[in-house]
DSSP file (Angstrom, degrees, kcal/mol; ACC not computed):
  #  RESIDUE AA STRUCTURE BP1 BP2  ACC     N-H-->O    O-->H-N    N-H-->O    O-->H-N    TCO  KAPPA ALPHA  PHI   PSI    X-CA   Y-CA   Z-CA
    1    1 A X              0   0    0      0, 0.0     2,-0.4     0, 0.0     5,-0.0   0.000 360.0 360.0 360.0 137.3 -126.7  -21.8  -35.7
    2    2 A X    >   -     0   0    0      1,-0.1     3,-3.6     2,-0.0     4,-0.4  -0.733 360.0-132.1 -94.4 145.0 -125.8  -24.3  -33.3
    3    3 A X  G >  S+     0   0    0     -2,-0.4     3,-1.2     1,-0.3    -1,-0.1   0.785 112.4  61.3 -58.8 -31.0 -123.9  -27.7  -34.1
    4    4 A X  G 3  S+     0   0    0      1,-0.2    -1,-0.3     7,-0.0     7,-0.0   0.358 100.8  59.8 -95.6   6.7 -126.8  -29.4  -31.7
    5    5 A X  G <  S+     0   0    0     -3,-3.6     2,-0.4     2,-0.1    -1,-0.2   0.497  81.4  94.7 -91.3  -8.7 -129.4  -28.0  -34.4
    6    6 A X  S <  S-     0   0    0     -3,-1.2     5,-0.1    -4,-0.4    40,-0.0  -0.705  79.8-104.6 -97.0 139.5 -128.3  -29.7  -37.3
    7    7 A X     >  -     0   0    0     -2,-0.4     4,-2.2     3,-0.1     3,-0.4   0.215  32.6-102.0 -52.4 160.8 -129.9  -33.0  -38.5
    8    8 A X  H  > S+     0   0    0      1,-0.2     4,-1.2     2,-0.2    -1,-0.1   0.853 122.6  49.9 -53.7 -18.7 -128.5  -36.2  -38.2
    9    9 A X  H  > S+     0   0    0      2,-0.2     4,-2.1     1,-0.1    -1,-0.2   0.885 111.2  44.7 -69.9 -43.0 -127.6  -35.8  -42.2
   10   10 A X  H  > S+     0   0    0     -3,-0.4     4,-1.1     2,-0.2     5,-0.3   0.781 111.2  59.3 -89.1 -27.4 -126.1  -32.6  -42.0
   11   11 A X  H  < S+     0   0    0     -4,-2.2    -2,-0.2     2,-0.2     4,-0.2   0.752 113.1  36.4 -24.8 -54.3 -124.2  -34.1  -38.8
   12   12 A X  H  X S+     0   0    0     -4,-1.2     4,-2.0    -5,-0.3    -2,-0.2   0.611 105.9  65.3-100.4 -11.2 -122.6  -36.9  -40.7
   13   13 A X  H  X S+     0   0    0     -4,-2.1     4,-1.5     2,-0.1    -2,-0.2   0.827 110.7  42.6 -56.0 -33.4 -122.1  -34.7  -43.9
   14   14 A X  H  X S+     0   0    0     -4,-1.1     4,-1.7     1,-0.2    -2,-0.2   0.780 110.0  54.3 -77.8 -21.7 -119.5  -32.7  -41.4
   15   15 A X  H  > S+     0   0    0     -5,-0.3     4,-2.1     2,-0.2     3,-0.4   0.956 106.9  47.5 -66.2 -55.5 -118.2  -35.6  -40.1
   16   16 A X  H  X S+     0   0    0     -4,-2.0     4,-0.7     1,-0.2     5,-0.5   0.991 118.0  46.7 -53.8 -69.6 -117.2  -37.3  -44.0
   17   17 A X  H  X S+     0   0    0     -4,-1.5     4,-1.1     1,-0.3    49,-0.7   0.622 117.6  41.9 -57.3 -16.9 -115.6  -33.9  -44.8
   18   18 A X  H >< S+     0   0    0     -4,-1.7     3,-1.2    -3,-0.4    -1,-0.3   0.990 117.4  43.8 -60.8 -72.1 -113.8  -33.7  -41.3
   19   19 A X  H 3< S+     0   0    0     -4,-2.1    -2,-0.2     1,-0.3    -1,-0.2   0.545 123.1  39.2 -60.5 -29.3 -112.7  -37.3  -41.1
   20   20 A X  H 3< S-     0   0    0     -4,-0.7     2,-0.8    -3,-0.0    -1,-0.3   0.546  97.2-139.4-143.0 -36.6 -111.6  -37.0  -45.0
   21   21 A X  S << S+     0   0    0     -3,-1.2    45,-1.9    -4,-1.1     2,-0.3  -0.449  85.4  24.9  85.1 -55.1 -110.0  -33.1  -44.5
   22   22 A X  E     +A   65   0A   0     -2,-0.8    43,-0.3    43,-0.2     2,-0.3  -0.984  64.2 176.2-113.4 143.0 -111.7  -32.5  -48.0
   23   23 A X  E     -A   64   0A   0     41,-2.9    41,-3.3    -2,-0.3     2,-0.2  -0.997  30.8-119.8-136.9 154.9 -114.4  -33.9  -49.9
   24   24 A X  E  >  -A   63   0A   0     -2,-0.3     4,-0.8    39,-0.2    39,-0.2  -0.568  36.6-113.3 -79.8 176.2 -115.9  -32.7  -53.6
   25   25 A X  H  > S+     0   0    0     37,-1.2     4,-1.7     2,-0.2    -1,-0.1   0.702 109.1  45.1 -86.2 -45.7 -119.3  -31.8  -53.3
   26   26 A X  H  > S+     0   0    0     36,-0.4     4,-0.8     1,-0.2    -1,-0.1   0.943 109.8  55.3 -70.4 -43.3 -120.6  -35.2  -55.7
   27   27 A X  H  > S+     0   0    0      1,-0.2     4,-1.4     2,-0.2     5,-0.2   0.859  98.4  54.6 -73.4 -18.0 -118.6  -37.2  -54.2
   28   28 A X  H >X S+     0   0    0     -4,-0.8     3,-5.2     1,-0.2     4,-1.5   0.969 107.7  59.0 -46.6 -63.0 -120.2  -36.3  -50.6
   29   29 A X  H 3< S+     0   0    0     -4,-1.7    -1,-0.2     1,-0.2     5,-0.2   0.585 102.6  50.5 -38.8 -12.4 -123.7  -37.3  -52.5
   30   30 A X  H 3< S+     0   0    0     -4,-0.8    -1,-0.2     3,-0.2    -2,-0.2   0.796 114.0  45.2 -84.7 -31.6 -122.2  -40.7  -53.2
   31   31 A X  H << S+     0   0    0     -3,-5.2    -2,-0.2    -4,-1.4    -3,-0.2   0.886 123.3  32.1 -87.3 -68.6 -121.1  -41.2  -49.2
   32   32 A X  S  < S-     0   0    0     -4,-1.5    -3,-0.1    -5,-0.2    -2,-0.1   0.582 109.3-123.5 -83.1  13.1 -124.1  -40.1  -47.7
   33   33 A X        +     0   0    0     -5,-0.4    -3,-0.2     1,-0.2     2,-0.1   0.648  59.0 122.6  35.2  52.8 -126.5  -41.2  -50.3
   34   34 A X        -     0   0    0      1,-0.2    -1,-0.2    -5,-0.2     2,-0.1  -0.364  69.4 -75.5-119.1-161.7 -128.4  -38.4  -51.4
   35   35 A X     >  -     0   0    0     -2,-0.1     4,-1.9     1,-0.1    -1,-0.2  -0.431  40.5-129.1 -91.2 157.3 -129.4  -36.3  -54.6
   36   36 A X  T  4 S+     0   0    0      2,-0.2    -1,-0.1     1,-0.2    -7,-0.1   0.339 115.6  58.1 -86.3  -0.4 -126.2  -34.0  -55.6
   37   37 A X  T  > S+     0   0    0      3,-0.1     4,-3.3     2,-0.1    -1,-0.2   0.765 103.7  47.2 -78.0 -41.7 -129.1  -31.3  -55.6
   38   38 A X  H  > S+     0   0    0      1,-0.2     4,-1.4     2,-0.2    -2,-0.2   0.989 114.4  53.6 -53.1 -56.4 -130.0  -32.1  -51.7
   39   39 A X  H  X S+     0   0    0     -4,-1.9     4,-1.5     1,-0.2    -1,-0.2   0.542 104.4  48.6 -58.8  -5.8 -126.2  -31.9  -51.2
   40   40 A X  H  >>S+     0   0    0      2,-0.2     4,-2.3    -5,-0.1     5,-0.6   0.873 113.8  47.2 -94.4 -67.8 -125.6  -28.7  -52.6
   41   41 A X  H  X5S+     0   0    0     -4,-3.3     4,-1.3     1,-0.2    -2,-0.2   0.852 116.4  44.0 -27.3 -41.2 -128.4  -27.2  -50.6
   42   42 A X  H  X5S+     0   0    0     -4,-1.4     4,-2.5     2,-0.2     5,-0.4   0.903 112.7  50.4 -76.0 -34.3 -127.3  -28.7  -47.7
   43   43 A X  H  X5S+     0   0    0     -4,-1.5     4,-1.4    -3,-0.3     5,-0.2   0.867 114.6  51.3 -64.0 -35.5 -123.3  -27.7  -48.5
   44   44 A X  H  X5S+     0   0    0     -4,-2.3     4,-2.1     2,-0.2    -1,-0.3   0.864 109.1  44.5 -68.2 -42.2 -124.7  -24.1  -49.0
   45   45 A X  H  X<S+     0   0    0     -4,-1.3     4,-1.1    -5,-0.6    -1,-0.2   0.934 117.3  44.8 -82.3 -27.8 -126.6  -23.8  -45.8
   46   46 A X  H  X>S+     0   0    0     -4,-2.5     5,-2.1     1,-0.2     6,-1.5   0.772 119.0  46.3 -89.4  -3.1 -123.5  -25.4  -43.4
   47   47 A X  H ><5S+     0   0    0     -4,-1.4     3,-2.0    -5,-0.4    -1,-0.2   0.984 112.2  44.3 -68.7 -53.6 -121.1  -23.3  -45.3
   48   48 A X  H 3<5S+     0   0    0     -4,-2.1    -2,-0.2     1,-0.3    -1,-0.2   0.658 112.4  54.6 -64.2 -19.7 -123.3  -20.2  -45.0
   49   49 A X  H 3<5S-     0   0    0     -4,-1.1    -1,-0.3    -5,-0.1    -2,-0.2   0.362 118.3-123.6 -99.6 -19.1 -123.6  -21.5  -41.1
   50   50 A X  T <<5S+     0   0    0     -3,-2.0    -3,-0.2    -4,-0.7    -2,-0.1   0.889  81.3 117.1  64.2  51.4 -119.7  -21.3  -41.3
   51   51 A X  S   <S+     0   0    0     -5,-2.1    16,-1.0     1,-0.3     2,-0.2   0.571  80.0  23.3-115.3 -12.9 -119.2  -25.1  -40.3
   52   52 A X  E    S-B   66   0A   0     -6,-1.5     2,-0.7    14,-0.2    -1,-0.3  -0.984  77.2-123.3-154.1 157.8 -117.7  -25.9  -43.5
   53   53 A X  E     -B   65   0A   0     12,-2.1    12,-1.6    -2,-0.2     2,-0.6  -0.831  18.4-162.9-112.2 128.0 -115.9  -24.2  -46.3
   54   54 A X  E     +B   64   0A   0     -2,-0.7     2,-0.3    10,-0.2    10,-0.2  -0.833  20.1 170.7-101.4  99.7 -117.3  -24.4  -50.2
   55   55 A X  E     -B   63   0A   0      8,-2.7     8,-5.0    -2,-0.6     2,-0.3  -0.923  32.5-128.9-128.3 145.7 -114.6  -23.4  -52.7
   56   56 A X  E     -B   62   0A   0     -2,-0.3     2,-0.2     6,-0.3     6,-0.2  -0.559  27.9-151.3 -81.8 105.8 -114.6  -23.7  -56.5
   57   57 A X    >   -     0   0    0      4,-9.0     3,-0.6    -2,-0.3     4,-0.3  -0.459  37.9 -81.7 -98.1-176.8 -111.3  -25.6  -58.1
   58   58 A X  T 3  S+     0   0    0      1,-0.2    -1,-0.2    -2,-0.2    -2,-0.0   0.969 131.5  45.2 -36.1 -41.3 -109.7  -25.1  -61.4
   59   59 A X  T 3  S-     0   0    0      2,-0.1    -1,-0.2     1,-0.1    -3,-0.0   0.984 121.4-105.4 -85.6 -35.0 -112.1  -27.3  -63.3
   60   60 A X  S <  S+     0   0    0     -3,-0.6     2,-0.3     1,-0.3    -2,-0.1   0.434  72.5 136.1 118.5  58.2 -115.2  -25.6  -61.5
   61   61 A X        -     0   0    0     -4,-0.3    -4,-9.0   -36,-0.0     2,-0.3  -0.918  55.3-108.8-134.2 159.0 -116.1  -28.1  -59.3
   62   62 A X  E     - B   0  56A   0     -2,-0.3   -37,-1.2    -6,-0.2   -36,-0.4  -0.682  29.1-171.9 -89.8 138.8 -117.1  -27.7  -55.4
   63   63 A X  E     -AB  24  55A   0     -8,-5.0    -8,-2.7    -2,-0.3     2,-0.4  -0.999  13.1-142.2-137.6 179.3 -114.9  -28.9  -53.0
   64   64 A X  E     +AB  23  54A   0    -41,-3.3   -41,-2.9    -2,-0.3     2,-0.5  -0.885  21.0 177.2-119.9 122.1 -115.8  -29.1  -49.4
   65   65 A X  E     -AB  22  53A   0    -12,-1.6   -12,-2.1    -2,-0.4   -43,-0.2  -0.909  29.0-110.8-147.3 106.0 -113.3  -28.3  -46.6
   66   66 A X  E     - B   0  52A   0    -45,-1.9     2,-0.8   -49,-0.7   -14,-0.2  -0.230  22.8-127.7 -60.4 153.4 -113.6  -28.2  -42.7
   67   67 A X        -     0   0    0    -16,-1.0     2,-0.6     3,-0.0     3,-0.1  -0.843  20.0-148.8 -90.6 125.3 -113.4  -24.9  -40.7
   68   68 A X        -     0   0    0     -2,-0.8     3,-0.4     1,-0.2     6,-0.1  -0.971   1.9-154.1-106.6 125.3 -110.8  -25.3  -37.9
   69   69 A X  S    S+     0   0    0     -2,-0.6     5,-0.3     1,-0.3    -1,-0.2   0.711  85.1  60.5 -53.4 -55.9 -112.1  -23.3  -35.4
   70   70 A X  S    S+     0   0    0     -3,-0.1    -1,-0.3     1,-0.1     2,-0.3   0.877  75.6 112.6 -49.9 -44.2 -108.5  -22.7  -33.8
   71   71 A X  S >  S-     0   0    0     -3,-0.4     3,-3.5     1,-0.2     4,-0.4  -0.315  75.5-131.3-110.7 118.2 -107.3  -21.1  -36.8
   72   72 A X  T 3  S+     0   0    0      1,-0.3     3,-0.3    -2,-0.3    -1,-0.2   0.495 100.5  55.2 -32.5 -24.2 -106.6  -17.4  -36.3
   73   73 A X  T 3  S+     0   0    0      1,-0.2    -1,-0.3     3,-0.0    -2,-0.1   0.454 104.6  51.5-102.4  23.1 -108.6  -16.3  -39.8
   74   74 A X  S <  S+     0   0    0     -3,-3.5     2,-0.2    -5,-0.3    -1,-0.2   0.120  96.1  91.5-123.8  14.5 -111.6  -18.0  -38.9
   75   75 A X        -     0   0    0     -4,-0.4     2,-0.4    -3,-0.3    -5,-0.0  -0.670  65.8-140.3 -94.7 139.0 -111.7  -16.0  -35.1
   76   76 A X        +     0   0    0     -2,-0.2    -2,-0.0     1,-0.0    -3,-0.0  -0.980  26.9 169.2 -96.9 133.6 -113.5  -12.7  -34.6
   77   77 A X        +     0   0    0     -2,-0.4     4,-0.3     2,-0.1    -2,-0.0  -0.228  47.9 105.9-133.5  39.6 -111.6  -10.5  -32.4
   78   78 A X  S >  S+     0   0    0      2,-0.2     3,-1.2     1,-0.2    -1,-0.0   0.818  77.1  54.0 -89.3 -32.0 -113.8   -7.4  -33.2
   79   79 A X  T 3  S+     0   0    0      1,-0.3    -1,-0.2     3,-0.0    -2,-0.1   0.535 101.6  58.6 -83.0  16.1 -115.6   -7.5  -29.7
   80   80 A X  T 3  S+     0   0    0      7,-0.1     7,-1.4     6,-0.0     2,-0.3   0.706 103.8  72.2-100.4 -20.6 -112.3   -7.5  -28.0
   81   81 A X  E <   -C   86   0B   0     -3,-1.2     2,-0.4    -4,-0.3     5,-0.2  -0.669  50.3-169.3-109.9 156.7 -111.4   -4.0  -29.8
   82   82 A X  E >  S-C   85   0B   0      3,-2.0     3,-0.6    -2,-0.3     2,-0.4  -0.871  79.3 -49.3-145.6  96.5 -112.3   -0.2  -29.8
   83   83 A X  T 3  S-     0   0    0     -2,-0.4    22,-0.0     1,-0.3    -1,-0.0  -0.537 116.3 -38.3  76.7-134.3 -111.0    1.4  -32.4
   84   84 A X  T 3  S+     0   0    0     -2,-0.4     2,-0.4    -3,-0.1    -1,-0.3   0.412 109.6 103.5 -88.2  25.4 -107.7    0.3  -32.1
   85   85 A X  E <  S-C   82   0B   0     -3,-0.6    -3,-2.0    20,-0.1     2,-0.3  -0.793  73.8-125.9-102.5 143.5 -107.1    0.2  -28.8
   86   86 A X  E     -C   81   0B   0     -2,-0.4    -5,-0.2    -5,-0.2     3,-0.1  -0.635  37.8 -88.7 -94.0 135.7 -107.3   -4.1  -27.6
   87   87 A X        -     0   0    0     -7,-1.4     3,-0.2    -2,-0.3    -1,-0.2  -0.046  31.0-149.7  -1.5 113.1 -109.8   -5.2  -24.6
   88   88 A X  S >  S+     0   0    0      1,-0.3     2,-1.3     2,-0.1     3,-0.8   0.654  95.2  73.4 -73.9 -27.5 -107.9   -4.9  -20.7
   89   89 A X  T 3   +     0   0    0      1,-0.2    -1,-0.3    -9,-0.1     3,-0.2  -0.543  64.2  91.3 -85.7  82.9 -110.1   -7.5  -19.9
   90   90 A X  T 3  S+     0   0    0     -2,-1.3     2,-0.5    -3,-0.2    -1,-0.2   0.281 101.1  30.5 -37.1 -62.7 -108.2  -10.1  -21.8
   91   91 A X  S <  S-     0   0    0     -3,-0.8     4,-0.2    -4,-0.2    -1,-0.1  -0.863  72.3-155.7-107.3 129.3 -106.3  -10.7  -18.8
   92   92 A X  S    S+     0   0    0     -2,-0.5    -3,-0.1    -3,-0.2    -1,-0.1   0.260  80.1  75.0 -79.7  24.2 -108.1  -10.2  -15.3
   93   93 A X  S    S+     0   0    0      1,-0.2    -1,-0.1     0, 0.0     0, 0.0   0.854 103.3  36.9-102.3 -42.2 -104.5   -9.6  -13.1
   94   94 A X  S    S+     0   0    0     -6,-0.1     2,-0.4     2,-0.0    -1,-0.2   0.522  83.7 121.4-111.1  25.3 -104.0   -6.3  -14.3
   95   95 A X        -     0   0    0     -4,-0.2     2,-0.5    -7,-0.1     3,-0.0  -0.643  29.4-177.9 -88.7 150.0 -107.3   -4.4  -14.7
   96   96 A X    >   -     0   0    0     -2,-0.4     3,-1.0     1,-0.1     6,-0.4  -0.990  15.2-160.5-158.7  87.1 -108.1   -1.3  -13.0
   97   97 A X  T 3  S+     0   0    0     -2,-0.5     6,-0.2     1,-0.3    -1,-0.1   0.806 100.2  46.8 -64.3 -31.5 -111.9   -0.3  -14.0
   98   98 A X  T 3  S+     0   0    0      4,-0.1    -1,-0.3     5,-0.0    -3,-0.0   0.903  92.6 107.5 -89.0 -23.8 -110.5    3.5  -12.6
   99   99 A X  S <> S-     0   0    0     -3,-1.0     4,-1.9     1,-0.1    -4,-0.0   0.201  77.9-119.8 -77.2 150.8 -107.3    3.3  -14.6
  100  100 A X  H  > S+     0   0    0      2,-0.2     4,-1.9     3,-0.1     5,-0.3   0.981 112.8  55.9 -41.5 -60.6 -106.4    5.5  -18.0
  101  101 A X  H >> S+     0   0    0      1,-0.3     4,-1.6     2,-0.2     3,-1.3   0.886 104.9  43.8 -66.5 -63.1 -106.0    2.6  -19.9
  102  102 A X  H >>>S+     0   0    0     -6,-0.4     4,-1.1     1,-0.3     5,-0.8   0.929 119.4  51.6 -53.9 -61.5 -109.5    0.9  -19.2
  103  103 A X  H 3X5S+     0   0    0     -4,-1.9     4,-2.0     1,-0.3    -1,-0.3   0.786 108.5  48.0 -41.0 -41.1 -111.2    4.8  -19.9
  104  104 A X  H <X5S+     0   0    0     -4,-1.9     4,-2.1    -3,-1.3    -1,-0.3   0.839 109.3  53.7 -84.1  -8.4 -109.6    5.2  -22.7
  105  105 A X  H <X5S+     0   0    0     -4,-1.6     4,-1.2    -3,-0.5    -2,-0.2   0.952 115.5  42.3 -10.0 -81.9 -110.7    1.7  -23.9
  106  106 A X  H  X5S+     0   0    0     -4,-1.1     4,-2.1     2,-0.2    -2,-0.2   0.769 104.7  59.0 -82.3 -32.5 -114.0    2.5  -23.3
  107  107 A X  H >X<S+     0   0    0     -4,-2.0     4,-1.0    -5,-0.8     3,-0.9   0.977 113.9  45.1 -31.5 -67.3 -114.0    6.3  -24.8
  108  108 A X  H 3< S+     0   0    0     -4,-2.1     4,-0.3     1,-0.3    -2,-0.2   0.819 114.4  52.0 -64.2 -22.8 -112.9    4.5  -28.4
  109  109 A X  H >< S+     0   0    0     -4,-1.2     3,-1.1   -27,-0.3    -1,-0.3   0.998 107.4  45.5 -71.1 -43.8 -115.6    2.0  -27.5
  110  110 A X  H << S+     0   0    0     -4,-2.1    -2,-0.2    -3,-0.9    -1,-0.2   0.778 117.2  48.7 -68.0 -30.5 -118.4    4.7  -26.9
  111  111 A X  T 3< S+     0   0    0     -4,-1.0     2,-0.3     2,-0.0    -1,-0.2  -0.035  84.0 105.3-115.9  18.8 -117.3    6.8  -30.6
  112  112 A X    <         0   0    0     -3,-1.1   -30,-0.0    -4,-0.3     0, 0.0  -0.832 360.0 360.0-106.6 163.6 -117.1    4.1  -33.2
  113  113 A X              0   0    0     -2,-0.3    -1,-0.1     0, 0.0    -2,-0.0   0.264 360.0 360.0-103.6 360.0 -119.6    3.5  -35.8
């Protein structure tokens, strides 16, 4: 899901929890002035949508956390690898489509599951 699909509510729910770094989950319902049922649906679907993070604290209450995008555990870097061997095309200077390295790239690419 794209950021330019979500409604203007779920738009300014990201916004509080950005602007705020955290927020609990009631208290959102109090800033954006809806039922603490809507907001939990809503917290569930941008979490699940991986625009925001929903974690449980010591007393068992939700609170609601932005995803920074930059930050290296929130990255997939599975389509850059095969098997273990990293992408050549990361950098364009030094690839050589005839070269070992790219073939065997693309071998480990062709014989993973």
């Amino acid at each position: 899901m794209d950021k330019s699909e979500l409604t203007e509510l779920q738009k300014e729910a990201i916004n509080v929890i950005e602007k705020n770094n955290s927020v609990y989950q009631n208290e959102l319902s109090e800033i954006i002035d809806c039922s603490k049922g809507y907001v939990s649906q809503l917290a569930i679907k941008l979490s699940e949508n991986n625009f925001i993070k929903r974690e449980k604290d010591n007393a068992g209450k939700y609170v609601l956390k932005p995803v920074k995008k930059d930050d290296p555990k929130d990255l997939d870097f599975s389509l850059l690898l095969a098997g273990n061997e990293i992408s050549p095309f990361i950098r364009d200077d030094d690839v050589d489509i005839k070269g070992d390295r790219f073939t065997n790239w693309l071998m480990n690419l062709m014989y993973e599951e």
